[in-house]
C-alpha positions as CSV (number, residue, x, y, z in Angstrom):
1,X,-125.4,205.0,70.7
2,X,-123.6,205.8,73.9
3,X,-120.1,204.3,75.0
4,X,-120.4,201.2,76.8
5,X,-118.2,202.9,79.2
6,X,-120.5,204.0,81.8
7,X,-119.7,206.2,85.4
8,X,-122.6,205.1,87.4
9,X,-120.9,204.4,90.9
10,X,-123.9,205.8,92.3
11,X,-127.7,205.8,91.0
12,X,-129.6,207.4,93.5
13,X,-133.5,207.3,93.7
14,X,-135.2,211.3,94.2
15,X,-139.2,211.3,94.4
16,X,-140.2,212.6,91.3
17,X,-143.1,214.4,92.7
18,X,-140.8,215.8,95.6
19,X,-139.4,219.2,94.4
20,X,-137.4,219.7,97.6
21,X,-135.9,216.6,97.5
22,X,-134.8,217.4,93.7
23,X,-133.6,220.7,94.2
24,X,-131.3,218.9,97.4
25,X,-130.7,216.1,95.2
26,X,-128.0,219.0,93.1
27,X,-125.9,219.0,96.2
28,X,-125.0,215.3,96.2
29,X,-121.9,213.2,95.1
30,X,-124.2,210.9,93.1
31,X,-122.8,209.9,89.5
32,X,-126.8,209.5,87.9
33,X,-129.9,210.7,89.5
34,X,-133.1,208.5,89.5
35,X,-135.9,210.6,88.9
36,X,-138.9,208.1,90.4
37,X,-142.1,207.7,89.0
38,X,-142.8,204.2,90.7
39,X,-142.8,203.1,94.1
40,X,-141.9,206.8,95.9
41,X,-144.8,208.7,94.3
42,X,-147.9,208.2,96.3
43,X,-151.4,208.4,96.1
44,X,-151.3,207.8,92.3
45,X,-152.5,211.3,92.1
46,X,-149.1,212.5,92.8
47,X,-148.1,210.6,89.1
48,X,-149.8,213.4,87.0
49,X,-147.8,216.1,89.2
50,X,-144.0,214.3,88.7
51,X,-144.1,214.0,85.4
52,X,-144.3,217.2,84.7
53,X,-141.8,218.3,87.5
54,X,-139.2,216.0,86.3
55,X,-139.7,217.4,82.7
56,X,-139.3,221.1,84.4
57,X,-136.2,220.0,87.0
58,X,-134.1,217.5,84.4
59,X,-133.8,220.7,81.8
60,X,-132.0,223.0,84.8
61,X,-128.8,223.4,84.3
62,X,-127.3,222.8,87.6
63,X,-128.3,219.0,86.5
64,X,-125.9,218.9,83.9
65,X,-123.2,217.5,85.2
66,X,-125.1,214.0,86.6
67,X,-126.4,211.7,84.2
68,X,-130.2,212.0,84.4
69,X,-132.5,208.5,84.7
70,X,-136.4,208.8,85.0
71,X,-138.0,204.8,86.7
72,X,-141.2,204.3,84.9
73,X,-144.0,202.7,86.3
74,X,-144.5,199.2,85.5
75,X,-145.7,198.4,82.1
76,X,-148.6,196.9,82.2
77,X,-150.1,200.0,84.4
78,X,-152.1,202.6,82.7
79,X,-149.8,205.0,83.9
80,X,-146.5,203.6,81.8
81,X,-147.0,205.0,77.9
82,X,-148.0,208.7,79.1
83,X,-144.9,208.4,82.0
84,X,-142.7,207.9,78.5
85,X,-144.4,210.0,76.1
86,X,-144.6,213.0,78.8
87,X,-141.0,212.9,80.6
88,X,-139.5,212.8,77.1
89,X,-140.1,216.3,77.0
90,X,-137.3,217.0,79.1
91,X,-133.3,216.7,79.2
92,X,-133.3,212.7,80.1
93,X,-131.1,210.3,79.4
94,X,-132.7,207.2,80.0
95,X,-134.9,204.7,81.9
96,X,-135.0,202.2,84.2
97,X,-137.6,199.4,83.1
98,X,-139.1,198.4,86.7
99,X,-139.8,194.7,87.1
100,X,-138.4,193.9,83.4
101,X,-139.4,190.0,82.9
102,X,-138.8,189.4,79.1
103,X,-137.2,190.5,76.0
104,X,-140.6,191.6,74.9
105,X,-141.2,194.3,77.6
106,X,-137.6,195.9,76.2
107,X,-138.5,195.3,72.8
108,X,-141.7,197.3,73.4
109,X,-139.9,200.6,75.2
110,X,-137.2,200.8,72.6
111,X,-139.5,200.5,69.7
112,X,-141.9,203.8,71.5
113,X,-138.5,205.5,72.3
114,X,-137.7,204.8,68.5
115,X,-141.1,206.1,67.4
116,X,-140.4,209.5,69.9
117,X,-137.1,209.9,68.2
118,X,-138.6,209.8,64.8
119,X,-141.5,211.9,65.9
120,X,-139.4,214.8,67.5
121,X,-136.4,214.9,65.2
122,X,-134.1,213.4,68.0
123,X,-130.6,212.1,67.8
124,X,-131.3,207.8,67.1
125,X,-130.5,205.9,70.4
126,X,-130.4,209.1,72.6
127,X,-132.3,207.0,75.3
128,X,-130.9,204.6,77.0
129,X,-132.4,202.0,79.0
130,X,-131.3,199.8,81.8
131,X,-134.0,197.0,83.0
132,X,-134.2,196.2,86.7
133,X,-134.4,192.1,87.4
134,X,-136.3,192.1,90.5
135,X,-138.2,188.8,90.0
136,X,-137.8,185.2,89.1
137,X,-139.1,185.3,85.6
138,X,-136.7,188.5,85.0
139,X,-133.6,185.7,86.3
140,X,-134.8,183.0,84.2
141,X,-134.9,185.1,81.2
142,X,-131.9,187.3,82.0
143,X,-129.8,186.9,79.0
144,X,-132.9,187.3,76.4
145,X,-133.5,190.2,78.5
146,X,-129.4,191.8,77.9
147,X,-129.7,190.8,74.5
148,X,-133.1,192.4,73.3
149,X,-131.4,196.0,72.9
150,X,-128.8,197.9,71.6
151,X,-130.0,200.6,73.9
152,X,-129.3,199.0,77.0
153,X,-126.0,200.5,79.0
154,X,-126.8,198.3,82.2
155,X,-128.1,195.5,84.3
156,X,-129.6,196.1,87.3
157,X,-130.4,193.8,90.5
158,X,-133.5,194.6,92.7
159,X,-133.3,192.4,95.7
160,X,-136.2,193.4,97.7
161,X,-138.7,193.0,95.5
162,X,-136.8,189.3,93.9
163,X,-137.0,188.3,97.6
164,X,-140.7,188.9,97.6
165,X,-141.3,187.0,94.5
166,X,-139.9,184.1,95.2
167,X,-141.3,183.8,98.3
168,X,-138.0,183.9,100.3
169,X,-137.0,185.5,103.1
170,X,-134.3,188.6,103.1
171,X,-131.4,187.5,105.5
172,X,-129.4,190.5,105.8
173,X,-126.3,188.1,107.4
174,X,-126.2,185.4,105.1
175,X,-127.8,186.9,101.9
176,X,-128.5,183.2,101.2
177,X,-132.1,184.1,99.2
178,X,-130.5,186.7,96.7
179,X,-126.6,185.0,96.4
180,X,-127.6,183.5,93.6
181,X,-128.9,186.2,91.4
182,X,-126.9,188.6,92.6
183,X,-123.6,186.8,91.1
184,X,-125.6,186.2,88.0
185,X,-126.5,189.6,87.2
186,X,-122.8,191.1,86.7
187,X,-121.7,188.0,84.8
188,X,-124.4,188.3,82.5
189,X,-123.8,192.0,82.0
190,X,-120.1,191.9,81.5
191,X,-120.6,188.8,78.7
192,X,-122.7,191.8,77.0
193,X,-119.9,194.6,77.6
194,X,-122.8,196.2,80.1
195,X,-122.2,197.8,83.2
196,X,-123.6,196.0,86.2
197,X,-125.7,197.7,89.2
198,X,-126.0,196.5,92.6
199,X,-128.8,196.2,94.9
200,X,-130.2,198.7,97.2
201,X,-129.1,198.4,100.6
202,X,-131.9,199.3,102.3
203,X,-130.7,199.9,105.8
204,X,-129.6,203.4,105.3
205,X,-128.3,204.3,108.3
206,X,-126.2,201.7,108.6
207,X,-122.7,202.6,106.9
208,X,-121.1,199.6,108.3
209,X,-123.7,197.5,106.8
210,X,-123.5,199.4,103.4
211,X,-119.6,199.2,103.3
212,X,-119.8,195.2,103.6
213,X,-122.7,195.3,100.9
214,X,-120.3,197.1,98.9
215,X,-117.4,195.2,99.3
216,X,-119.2,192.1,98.4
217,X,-120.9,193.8,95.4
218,X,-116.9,194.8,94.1
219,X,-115.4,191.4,94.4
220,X,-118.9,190.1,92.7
221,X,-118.1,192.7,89.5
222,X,-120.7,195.4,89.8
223,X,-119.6,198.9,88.8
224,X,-122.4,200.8,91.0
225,X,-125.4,200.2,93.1
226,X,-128.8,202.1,93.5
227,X,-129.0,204.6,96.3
228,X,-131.8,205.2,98.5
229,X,-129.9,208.1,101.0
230,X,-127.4,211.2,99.8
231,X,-125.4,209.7,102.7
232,X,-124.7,206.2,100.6
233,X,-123.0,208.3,97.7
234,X,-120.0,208.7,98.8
235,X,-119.0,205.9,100.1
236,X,-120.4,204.4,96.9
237,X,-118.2,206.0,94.8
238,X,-115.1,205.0,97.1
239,X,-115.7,201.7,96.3
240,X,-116.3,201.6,93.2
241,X,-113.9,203.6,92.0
242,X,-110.1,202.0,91.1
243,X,-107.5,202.5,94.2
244,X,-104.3,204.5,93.3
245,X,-102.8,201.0,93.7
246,X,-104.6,199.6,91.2
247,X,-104.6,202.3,88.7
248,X,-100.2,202.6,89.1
249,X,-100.4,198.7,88.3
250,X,-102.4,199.1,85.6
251,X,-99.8,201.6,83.9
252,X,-97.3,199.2,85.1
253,X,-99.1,195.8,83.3
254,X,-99.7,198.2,80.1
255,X,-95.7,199.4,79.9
256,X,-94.6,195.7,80.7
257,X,-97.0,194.4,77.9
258,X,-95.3,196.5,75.2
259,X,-92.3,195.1,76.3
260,X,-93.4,191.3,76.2
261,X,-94.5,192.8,72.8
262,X,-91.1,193.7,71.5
263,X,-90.0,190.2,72.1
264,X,-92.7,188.9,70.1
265,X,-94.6,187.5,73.2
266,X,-98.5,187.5,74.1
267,X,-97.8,185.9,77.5
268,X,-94.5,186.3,79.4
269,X,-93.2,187.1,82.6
270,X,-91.1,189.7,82.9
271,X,-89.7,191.6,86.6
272,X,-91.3,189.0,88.2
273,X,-95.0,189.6,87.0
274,X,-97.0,187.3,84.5
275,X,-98.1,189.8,81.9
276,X,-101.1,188.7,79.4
277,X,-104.1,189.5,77.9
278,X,-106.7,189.2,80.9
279,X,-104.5,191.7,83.0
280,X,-104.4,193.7,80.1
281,X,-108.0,194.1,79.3
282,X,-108.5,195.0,82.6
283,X,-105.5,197.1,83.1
284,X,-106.9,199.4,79.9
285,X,-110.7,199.0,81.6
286,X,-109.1,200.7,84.7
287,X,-107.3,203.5,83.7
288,X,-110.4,204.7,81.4
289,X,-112.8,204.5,84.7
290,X,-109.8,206.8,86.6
291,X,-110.3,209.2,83.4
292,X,-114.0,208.9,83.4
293,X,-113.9,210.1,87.3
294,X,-111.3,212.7,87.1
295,X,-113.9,214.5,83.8
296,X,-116.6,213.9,86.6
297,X,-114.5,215.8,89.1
298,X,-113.9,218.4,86.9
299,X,-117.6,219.0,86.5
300,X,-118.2,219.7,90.5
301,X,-115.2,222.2,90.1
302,X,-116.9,224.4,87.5
């Protein structure tokens, strides 16, 4: 299975019928790419036709270096089981599970993934999936829902469409009608050692809008949101990424901790600074995410 570890500041959405919004899509900052099969690809005709351009697209090399995602169509549709057995042709690594409400709608992805694995030979566990909790059953049922697979990398908030369902209204000022799931997402997720994706923001245009979304969605514990515009990546991956700051007091905490280890201490404070486990858990998460990002950077310089 893949490390729990996961670079996915940015997640950004590309029609998957749209070939000259995929081949653009190489130029971006984006960590993952989103290759749609859901609510971007209209008339349903179009359904047939991205399938088979994603198979054709995700195999290019020049895709290599993002981490490639493919959003299936709900699964009760009649277009879900051929959107899985067809894209699984290609170079993907996994899928987002639209409007994921139970364990059982998991259960039932990772057990055809399982069968495509066997089928074709494939590494076990080389999908990954990451279900989106855009409704109120998906909330109610949320830690079922983190539980039900060892394939899952991530949890992922869909506020629009959790909005809709509950019959709310979508304050952009107060975000009173998604607060609630929106801080229960990412402490769900981390309890699982999952990475945690924010929202949309829908409002792309608006990069003082999106910074303020982001902000929120830091001190709230995501690790990435899903992006709708090329112009949200990079600020996206500002955010979310560690500050030099924090990454020089993370070495700091890790060289004070062997210290408090010499003296045969767990918890001690020592130049001033309380040294202990909690920093140091997230002292070691941070400096792996700064090595995670300087790999990525590497990848845009070849």
């Amino acid at each position: 299975m893949k490390s729990n570890l996961q670079l996915l500041r940015s997640m950004m959405f590309v029609p998957g019928h749209n070939e000259k919004l995929i081949e653009s899509a190489v130029k971006s900052t984006a960590d993952a790419l989103i290759f749609d099969l859901e609510d971007s690809v209209q008339p349903e005709s179009n359904k047939l036709l991205a399938r088979g351009i994603i198979v054709e697209k995700s195999k290019g090399k020049e895709f290599n270096r993002f981490q490639k995602f493919v959003r299936l169509n709900e699964i009760e549709t009649e277009f879900f089981l051929q959107d899985v057995l067809t894209v699984t042709q290609g170079n993907i690594d996994g899928f987002l599970l639209s409007k994921t409400n139970t364990k059982e709608d998991v259960q039932y992805l990772d057990q055809l993934l399982t069968s495509i694995e066997k089928d074709r030979k494939l590494e076990a566990g080389k999908f990954t999936i990451i279900p989106i909790l855009e409704s109120a059953l998906s909330i109610v049922n949320i830690n079922e829902i983190a539980l039900s697979s060892k394939r899952i990398i991530a949890l992922g908030f869909g506020s629009e469409d959790y909005v809709s369902d509950i019959q709310g209204i979508r304050d952009f000022e107060t975000n009173q009608s998604i607060s609630f799931p929106r801080q229960l997402v990412p402490i769900v997720a981390r309890a699982h050692g999952l990475e945690a994706i924010d929202a949309a923001y829908i409002k792309v245009h608006d990069l003082g809008g999106l910074d303020r979304h982001l902000q929120t969605g830091k001190v709230l514990g995501y690790g990435g949101m899903w992006i709708l515009h090329p112009k949200q990546n990079e600020l996206a991956n500002e955010v979310f990424s560690p500050t030099e700051q924090e990454y020089q007091d993370s070495v700091n905490f890790l060289r004070l901790y062997e210290e408090a280890k010499k003296i045969n201490k767990g918890v001690a404070i020592i130049e001033g600074k309380f040294v202990g486990p909690p920093l140091i858990t997230k002292s070691k998460d941070i400096i792996a995410r700064v090595e995670l990002i300087e790999k990525r950077k590497n990848h845009f310089k070849n």
